[in-house]
N, C-alpha and C positions, 0 to 999 in steps of 0.2 A: 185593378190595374195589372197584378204581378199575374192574373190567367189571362189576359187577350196577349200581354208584353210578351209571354214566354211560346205564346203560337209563333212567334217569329223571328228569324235571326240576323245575324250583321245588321248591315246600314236599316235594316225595316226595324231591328229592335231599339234601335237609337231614337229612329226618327217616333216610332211609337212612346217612348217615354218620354220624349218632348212635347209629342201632343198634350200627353197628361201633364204635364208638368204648366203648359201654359193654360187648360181648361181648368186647372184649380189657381193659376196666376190673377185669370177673370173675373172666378168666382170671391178673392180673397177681393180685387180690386174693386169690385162694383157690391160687395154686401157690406157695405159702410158701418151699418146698426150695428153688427158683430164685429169685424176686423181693425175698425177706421179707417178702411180705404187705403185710400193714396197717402192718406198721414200715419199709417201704422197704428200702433197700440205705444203709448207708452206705460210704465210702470215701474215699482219701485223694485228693488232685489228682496228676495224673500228672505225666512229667516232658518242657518240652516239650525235645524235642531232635533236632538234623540227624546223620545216622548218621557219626561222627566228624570233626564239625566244630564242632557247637554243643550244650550240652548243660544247663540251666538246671531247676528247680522253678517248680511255677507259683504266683509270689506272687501277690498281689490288684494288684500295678500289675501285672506282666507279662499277667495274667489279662484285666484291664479292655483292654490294648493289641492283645491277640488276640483277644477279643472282638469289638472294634472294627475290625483286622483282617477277620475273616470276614463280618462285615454289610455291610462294603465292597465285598468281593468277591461275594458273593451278591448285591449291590444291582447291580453291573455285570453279574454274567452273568444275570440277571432282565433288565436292561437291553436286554441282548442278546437273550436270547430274543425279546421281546417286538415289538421290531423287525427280527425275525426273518421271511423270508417263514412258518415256522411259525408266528411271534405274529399275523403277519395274519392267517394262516387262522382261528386261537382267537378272533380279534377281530369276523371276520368269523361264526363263529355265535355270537357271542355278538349281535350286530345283526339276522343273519336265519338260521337252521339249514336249514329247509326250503332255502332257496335254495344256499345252503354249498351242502347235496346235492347240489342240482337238476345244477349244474355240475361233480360229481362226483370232490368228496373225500369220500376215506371220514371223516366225521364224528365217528363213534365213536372211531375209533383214534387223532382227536388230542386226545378229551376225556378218551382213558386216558390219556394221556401226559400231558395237565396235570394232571391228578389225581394221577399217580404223584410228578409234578416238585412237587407243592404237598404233596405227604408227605414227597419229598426234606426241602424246607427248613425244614418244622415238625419234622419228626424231628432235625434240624442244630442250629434252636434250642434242642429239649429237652435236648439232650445237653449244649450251651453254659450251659445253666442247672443242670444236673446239677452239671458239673463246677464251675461256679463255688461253687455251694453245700458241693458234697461231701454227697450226698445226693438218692436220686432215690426217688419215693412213688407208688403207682397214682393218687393225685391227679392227673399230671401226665397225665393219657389221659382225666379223666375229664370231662363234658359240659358242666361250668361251666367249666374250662380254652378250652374251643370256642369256648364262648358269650364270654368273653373278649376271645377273637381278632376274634367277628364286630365286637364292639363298638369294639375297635380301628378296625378300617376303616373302619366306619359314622361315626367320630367327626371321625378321618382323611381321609376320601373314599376311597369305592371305585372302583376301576377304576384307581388308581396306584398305582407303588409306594411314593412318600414318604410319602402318605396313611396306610399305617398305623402306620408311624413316628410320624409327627406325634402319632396317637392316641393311641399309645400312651403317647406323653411326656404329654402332653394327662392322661389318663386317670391315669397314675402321679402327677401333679402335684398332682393335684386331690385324691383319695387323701390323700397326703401331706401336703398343708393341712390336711385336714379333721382327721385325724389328728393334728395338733397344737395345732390349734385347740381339740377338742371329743374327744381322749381316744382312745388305741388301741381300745377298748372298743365306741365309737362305730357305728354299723351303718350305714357310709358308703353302702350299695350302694344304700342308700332315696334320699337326695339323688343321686346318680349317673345311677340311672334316672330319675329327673325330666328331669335334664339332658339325657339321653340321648332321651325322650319330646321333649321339645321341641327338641334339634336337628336328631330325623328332621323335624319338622315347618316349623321354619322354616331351617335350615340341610343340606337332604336332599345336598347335595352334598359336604358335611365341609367342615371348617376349613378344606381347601385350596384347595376348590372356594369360597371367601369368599373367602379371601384373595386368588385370581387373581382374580374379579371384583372386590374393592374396588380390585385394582392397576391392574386394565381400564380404570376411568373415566375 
């Protein structure tokens, strides 16, 4: 997927990852033996444990702690990357590609590499959310789940990593107001998109990208 994705760019490297994303939505939906289909997988939480030293069930506190745990730890070694002479490279076509080349890295090879590394930790969070649930759905692969994430960032600011954090709290908050406000029932995603409509518009940098500027003045 991360070598045909990275032959292409803007709107074709979107609509390309969507493809994939719905040809394995298919294959999860229609190979029943393995997935359960359209009913998912259910299952019980596993046990977390160190090979005879520590050995516990995963309740909903221990859950939420190792949860937390891991977002930690992915937030640093993200961190790490990032300010990595590899993250400058990623950073550097993300500014100018042509020139990237010109001075001759191979380009390609480190846009399969972050494509691969931005499957690592979406694949890390679905399994986090699996397990927390007890319960995993072809939902979770499918192109509103994407569309999701973009809108996280977007909300958050792209190009950091707290930015999508932020949105995503952002985004669950608001959800949840409305939601108690105006009824489970309610079709929150109408008022969302608005909000969403107007903060590419007057907020294009995300909440973070305000917040540093309000803090700037």
């Amino acid at each position: 997927m991360a070598y045909f994705s990275t032959r292409l760019r803007d709107i074709y490297f979107a609509i390309t990852t969507l493809i994939f994303s719905q040809i394995f939505y298919v294959i999860i939906f229609t190979w029943t033996s393995v997935t359960g289909g359209e009913n998912g997988l259910i299952f019980t939480r596993p046990h977390f444990s160190i090979p005879f030293i520590y050995d516990v069930r995963f309740t909903s506190t221990i859950m939420h702690w190792f949860v937390l745990a891991v977002v930690t730890a992915s937030y640093l070694v993200l961190r790490r990357v990032t300010q990595s002479p590899f993250g400058m490279v990623l950073q550097s076509i993300r500014e100018n590609e042509g020139r990237t080349r010109a001075i001759g890295y191979a380009v390609e090879r480190y846009k399969i590499v972050s494509v691969m590394l931005s499957g690592l930790f979406a694949g890390l969070a679905g399994v986090l959310y699996a397990v927390q649930n007890e319960f995993a759905a072809p939902d979770f692969v499918y192109f509103i789940t994407s569309g999701d994430t973009v809108i996280f960032n977007v909300m958050g600011g792209i190009g950091t990593l707290v930015g999508p954090i932020v949105g995503a709290g952002f985004f669950q908050l608001l959800r949840e107001l409305m939601a108690r406000i105006f009824g489970d029932q309610f079709p929150y995603l109408i008022p969302l998109g608005f909000i969403f409509i107007a903060m590419i518009i007057f907020l294009p940098q995300g909440l973070l990208g305000f917040a540093r500027r309000w803090l700037n003045r």
